[in-house]
C-alpha positions as CSV (number, residue, x, y, z in Angstrom):
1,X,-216.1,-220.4,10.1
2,X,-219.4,-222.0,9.0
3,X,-220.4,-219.2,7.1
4,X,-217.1,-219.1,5.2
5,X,-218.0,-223.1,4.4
6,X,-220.9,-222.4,3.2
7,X,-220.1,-219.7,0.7
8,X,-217.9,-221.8,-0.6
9,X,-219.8,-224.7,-0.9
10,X,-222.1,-222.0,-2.8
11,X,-219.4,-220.3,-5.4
12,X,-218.7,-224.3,-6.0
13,X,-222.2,-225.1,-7.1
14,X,-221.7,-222.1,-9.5
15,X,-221.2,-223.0,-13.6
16,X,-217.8,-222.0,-15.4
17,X,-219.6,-219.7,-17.2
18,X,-220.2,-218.0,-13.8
19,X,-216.5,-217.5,-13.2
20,X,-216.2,-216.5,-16.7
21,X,-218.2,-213.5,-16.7
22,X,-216.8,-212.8,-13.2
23,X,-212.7,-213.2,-14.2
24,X,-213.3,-211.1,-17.2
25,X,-213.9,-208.3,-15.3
26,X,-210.5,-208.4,-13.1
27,X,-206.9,-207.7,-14.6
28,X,-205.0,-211.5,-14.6
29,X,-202.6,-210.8,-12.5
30,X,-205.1,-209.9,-9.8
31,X,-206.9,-213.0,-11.3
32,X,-204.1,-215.4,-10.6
33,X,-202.6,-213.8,-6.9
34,X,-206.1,-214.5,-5.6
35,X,-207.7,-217.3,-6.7
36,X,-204.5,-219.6,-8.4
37,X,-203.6,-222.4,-6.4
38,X,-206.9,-222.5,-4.0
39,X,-208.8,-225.8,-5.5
40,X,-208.2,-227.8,-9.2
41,X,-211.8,-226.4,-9.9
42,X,-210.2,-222.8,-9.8
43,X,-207.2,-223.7,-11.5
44,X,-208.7,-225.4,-14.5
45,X,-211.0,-222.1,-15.0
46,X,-208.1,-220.2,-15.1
47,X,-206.1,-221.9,-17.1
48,X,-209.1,-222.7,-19.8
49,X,-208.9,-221.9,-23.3
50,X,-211.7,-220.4,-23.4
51,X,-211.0,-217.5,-21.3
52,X,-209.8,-214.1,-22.6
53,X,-208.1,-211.6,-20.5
54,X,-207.4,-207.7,-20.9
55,X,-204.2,-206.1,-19.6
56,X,-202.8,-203.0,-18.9
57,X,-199.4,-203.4,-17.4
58,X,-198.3,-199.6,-18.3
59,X,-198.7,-198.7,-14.2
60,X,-196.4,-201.5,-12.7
61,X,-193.3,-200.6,-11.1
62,X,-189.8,-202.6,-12.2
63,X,-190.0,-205.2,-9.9
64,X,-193.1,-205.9,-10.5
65,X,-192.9,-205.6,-13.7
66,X,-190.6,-208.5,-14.0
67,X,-192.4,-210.7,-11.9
68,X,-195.5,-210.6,-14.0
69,X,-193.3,-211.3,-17.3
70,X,-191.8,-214.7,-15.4
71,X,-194.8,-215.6,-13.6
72,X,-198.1,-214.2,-15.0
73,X,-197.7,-213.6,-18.7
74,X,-196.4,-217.2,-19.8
75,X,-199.9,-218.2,-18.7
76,X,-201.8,-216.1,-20.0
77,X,-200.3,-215.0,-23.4
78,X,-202.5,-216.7,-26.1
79,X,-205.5,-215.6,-24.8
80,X,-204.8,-211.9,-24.5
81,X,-207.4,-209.9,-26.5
82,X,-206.7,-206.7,-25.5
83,X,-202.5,-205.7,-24.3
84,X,-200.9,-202.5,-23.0
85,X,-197.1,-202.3,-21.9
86,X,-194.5,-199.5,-22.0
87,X,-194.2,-196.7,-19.5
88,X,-194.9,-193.3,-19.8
89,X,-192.2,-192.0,-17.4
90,X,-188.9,-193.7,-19.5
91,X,-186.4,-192.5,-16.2
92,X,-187.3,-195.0,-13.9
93,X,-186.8,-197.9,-16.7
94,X,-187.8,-198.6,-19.9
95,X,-190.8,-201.0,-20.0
96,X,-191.1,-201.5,-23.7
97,X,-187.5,-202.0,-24.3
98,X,-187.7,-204.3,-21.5
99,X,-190.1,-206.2,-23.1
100,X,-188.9,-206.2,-26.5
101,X,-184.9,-207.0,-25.9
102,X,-184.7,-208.1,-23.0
103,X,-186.9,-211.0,-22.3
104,X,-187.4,-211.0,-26.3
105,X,-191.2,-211.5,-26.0
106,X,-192.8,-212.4,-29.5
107,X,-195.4,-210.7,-30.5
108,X,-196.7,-213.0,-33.1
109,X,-197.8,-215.6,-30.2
110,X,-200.6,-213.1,-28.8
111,X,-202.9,-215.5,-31.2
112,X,-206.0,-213.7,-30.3
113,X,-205.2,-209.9,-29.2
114,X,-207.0,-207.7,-30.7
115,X,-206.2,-204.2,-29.1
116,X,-202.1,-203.7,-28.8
117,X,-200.9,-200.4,-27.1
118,X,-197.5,-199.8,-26.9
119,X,-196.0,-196.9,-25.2
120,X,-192.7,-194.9,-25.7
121,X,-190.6,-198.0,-27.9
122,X,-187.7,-196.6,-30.0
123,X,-187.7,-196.0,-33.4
124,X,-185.8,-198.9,-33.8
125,X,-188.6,-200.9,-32.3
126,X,-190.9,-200.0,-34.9
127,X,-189.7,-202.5,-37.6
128,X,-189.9,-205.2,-34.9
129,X,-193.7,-203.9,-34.0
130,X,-194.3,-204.2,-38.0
131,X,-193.5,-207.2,-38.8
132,X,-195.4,-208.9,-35.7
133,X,-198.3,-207.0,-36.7
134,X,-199.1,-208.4,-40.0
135,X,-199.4,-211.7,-38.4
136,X,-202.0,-211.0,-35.7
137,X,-205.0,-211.7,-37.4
138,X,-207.5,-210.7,-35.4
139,X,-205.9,-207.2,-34.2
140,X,-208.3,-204.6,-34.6
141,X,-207.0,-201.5,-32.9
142,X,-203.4,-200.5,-32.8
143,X,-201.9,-197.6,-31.1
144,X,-198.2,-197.0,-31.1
145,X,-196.0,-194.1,-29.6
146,X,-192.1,-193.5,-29.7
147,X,-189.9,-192.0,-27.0
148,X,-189.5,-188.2,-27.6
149,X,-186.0,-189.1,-25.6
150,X,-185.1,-191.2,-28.8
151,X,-186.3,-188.9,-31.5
152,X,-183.3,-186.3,-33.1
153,X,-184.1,-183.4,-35.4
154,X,-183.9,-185.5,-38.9
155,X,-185.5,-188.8,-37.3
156,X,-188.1,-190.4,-39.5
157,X,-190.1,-193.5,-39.1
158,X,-190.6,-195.8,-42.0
159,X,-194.1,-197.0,-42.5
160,X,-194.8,-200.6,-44.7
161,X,-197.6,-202.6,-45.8
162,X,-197.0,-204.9,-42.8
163,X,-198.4,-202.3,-40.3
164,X,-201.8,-201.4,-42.4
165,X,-202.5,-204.7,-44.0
166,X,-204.4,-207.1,-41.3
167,X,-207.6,-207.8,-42.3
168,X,-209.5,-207.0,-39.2
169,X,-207.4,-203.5,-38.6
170,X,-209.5,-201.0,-38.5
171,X,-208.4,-198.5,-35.7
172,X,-204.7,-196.8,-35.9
173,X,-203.0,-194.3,-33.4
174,X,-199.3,-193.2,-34.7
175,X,-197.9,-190.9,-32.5
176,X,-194.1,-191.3,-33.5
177,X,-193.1,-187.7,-32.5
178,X,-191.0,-188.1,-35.8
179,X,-191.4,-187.7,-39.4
180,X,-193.5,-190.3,-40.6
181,X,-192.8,-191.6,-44.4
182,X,-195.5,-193.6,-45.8
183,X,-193.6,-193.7,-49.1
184,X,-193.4,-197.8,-49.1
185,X,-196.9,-198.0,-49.0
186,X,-198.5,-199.3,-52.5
187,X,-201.3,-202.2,-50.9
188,X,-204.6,-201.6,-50.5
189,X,-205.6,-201.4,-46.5
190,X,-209.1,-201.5,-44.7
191,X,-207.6,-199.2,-42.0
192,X,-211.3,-197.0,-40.8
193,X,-210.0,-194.2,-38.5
194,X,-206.3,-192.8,-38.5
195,X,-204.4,-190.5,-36.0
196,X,-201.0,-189.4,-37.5
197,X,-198.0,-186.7,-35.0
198,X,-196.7,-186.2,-37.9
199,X,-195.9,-186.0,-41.2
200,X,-195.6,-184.3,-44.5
201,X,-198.6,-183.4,-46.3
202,X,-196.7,-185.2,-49.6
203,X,-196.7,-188.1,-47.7
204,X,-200.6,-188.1,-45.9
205,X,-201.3,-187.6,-49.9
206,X,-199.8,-190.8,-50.3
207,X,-201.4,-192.7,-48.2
208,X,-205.4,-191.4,-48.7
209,X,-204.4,-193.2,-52.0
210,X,-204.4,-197.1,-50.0
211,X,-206.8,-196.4,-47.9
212,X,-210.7,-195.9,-49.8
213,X,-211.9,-196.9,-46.4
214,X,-210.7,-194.1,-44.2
215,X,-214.5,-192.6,-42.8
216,X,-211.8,-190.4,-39.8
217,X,-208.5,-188.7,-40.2
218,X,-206.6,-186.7,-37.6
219,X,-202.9,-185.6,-38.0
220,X,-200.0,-183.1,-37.6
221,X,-199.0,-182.3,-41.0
222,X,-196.4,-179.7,-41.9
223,X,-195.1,-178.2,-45.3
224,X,-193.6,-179.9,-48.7
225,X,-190.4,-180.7,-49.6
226,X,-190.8,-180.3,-53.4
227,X,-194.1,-178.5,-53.7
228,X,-193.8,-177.9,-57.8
229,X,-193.7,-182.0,-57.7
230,X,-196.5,-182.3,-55.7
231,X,-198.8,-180.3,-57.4
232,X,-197.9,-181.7,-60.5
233,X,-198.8,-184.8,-59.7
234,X,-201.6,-184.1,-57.4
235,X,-204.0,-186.5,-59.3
236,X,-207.9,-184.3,-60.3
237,X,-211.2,-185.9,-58.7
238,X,-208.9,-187.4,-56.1
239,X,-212.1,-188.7,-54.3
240,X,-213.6,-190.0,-57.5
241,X,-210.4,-192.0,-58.5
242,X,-209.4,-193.6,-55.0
243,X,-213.0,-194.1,-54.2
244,X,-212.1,-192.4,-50.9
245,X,-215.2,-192.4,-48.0
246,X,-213.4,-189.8,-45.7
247,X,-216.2,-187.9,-43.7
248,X,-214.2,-186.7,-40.8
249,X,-211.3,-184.6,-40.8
250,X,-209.1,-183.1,-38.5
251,X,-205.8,-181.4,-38.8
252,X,-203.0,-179.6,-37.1
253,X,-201.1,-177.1,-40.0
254,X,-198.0,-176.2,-40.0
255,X,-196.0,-174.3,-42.4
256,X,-198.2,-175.3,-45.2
257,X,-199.2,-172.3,-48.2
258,X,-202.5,-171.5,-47.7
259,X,-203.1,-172.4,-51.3
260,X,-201.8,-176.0,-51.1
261,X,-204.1,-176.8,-48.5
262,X,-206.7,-175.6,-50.5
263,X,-205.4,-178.0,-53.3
264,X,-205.4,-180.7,-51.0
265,X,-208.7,-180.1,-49.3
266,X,-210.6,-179.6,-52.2
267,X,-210.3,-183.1,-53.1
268,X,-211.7,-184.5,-50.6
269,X,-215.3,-183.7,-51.6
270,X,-217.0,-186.3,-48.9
271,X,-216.0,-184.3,-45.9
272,X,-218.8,-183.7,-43.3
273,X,-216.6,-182.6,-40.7
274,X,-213.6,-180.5,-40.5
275,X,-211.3,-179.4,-37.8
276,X,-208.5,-177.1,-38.7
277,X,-205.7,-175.2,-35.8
278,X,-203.8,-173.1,-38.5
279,X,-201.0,-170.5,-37.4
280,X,-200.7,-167.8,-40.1
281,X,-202.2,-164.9,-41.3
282,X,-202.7,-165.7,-44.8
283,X,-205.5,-168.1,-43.8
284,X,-207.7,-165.0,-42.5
285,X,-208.6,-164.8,-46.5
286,X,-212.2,-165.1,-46.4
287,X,-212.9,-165.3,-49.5
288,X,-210.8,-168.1,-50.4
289,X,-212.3,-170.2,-48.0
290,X,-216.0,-169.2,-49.0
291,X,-215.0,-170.2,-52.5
292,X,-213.7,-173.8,-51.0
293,X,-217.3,-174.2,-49.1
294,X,-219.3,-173.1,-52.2
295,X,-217.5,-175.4,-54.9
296,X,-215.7,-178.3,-52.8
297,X,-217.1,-179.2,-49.5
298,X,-220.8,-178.5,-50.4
299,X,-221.1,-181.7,-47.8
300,X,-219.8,-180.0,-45.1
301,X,-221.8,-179.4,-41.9
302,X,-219.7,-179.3,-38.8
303,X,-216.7,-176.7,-38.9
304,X,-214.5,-176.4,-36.1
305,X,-211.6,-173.4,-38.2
306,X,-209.1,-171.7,-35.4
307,X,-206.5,-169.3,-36.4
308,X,-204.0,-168.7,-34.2
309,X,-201.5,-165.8,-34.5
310,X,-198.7,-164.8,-32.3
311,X,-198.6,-161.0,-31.0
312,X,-197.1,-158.2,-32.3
313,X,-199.4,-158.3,-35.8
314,X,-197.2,-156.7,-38.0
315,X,-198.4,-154.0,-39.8
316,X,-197.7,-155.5,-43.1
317,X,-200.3,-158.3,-42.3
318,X,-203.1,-155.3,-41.7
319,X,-202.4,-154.0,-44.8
320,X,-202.8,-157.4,-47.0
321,X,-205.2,-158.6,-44.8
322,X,-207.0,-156.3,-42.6
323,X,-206.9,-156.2,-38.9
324,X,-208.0,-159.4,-36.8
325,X,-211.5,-157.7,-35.8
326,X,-212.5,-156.8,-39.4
327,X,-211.9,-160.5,-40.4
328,X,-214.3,-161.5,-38.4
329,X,-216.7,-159.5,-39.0
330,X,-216.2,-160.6,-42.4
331,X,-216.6,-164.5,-41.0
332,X,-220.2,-163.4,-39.9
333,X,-221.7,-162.5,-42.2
334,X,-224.9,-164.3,-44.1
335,X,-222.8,-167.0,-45.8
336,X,-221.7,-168.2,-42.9
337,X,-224.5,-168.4,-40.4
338,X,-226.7,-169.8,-43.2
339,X,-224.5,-172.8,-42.9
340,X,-224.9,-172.9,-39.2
341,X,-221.5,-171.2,-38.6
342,X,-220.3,-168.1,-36.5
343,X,-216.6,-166.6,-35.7
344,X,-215.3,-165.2,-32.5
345,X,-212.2,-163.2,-31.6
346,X,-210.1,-164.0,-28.3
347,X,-207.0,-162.3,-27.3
348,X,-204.8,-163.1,-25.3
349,X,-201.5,-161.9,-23.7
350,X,-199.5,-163.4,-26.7
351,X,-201.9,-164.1,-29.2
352,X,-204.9,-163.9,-31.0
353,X,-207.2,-166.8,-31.8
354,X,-210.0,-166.3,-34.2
355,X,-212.1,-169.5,-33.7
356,X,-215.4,-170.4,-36.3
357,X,-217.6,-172.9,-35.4
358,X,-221.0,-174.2,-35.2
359,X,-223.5,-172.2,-33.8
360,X,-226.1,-174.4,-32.6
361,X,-228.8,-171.5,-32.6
362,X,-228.3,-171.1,-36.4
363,X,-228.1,-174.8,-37.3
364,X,-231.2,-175.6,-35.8
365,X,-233.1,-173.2,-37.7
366,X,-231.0,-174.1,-41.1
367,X,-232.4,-177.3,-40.2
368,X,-235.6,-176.5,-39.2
369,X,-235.7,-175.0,-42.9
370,X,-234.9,-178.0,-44.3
């Protein structure tokens, strides 16, 4: 009993600024369930504006789920910095919906939050997520993601200004598993790094055009509606005239001409990194993509290129474009490892994958030449 005295008597002698490193350490609901209610000291720390508290409320069952909305979160609310909520597994109940409808919790009053997860919301829910978004001014990262259960064949999510415009976003994660239309976008945004399931490659065009300060892209990008349109008004020395900074690029193809994702990738002259999983045959033309290495993306130092391709290969595809194990001899030779980059061949039961990448062998003694 004395000993338990006099370790408190001890943690009493200690500054806030003590408590404050400690609390910021434990989730706030854990926080309050322990030490809330044992002394006025405790209870003023907690309760002080200077504390900021990090969340992740994604794991808590329904009951409690509700109990920390009632109890915990009225507390705690404007001084949130970083917020998860939404469940991943939508059948026992629906967290973010929950949230959003039926407690009607206002975003816009997380004053400080600058990291907001939100996890499986409708498409519905993404207006309501938009136009709180623009008004947290201190948000930084933002990562958002729809319920496939709520997503039909022709569903498309509307992007505005109001989700790309706050000042201090820097870090956005859209994974809408719908169409995504950036179309309504015309304002300038200092958005950094950007991860897009999915959307048109008429539409990521777009939107490269409002953001100069994109250094990392990652999407899912699939085929043109009116190609003829695009091309037409695919604007020369894209890079030059946006005063685009991409460095980093990665992309998932599908049903894109190999030729329009040459259009589009040689514009982006900057690139020092590019990640490509494409699915078709017509992109085992070497030469085409030697031609985009020589004249485009001199820049370009890390290559991560796989081709995937479903079994039987037709023998119409051997004929245009030689068999799988030609191309890659074709994707060793001098050109390639000079830039520090070598192809291999894996086959599989149902496919074939021809992967090129760097070989770290080659690019240390490219750079040991330099």
């Amino acid at each position: 009993m004395k000993n338990r005295i006099s370790i408190s008597s001890k943690l009493e002698t200690f500054p806030n600024e003590i408590f404050f490193e400690i609390f910021d350490r434990l989730l706030p609901s854990d926080l309050y369930q322990a030490f809330y209610g044992l002394n006025t000291r405790l209870n003023t720390i907690l309760n002080d504006s200077r504390m900021r508290f990090r969340d992740n409320i994604s794991s808590l069952n329904s009951k409690e789920f509700h109990s920390y909305i009632q109890n915990i979160l009225p507390q705690i609310l404007n001084r949130l910095v970083s917020f998860t909520f939404g469940t991943y597994d939508t059948d026992e109940y629906q967290q973010a919906s929950c949230f959003l409808h039926t407690y009607s919790i206002d975003l816009t009053h997380f004053q400080h939050l600058r990291t907001l997860v939100i996890i499986k919301m409708t498409i519905s829910d993404v207006q309501i997520i938009q136009s709180a978004v623009i008004r947290l001014i201190h948000l930084v990262n933002l990562r958002l993601s729809v319920d496939s259960n709520d997503v039909g064949r022709l569903s498309v999510v509307n992007i505005t200004n109001d989700l790309l415009l706050g000042s201090r976003l820097k870090h956005v994660k859209m994974d809408m598993c719908a169409r995504i239309v950036f179309e309504n976008i015309n304002q300038i945004s200092n958005i950094e790094q950007l991860s897009i399931v999915w959307c048109q490659l008429q539409e990521l065009t777009h939107l490269l055009q409002y953001t100069p300060q994109l250094y990392t892209l990652k999407a899912t990008v699939s085929g043109l509606n009116n190609s003829q349109n695009w091309i037409e008004k695919f604007p020369i020395n894209f890079t030059q005239q946006y005063n685009l900074r991409l460095r980093s690029l990665k992309l998932v193809i599908d049903s894109i001409l190999f030729d329009h994702l040459l259009l589009f990738l040689q514009q982006l002259t900057e690139l020092r990194s590019l990640w490509l999983l494409l699915n078709h045959y017509e992109y085992m033309n070497v030469d085409k993509w030697e031609n985009l290495f020589k004249s485009s993306l001199v820049k370009l130092d890390q290559l991560d290129l796989t081709i995937a391709l479903m079994k039987p290969i037709l023998p119409v595809q051997t004929i245009l474009f030689s068999t799988p194990s030609l191309i890659c001899e074709k994707f060793n030779t001098k050109f390639w490892f000079d830039r520090g980059w070598c192809a291999k061949l894996h086959e599989y039961d149902h496919c074939i994958r021809l992967i090129v990448l760097n070989n770290m062998i080659s690019t240390i003694k490219r750079l040991k030449r330099q």
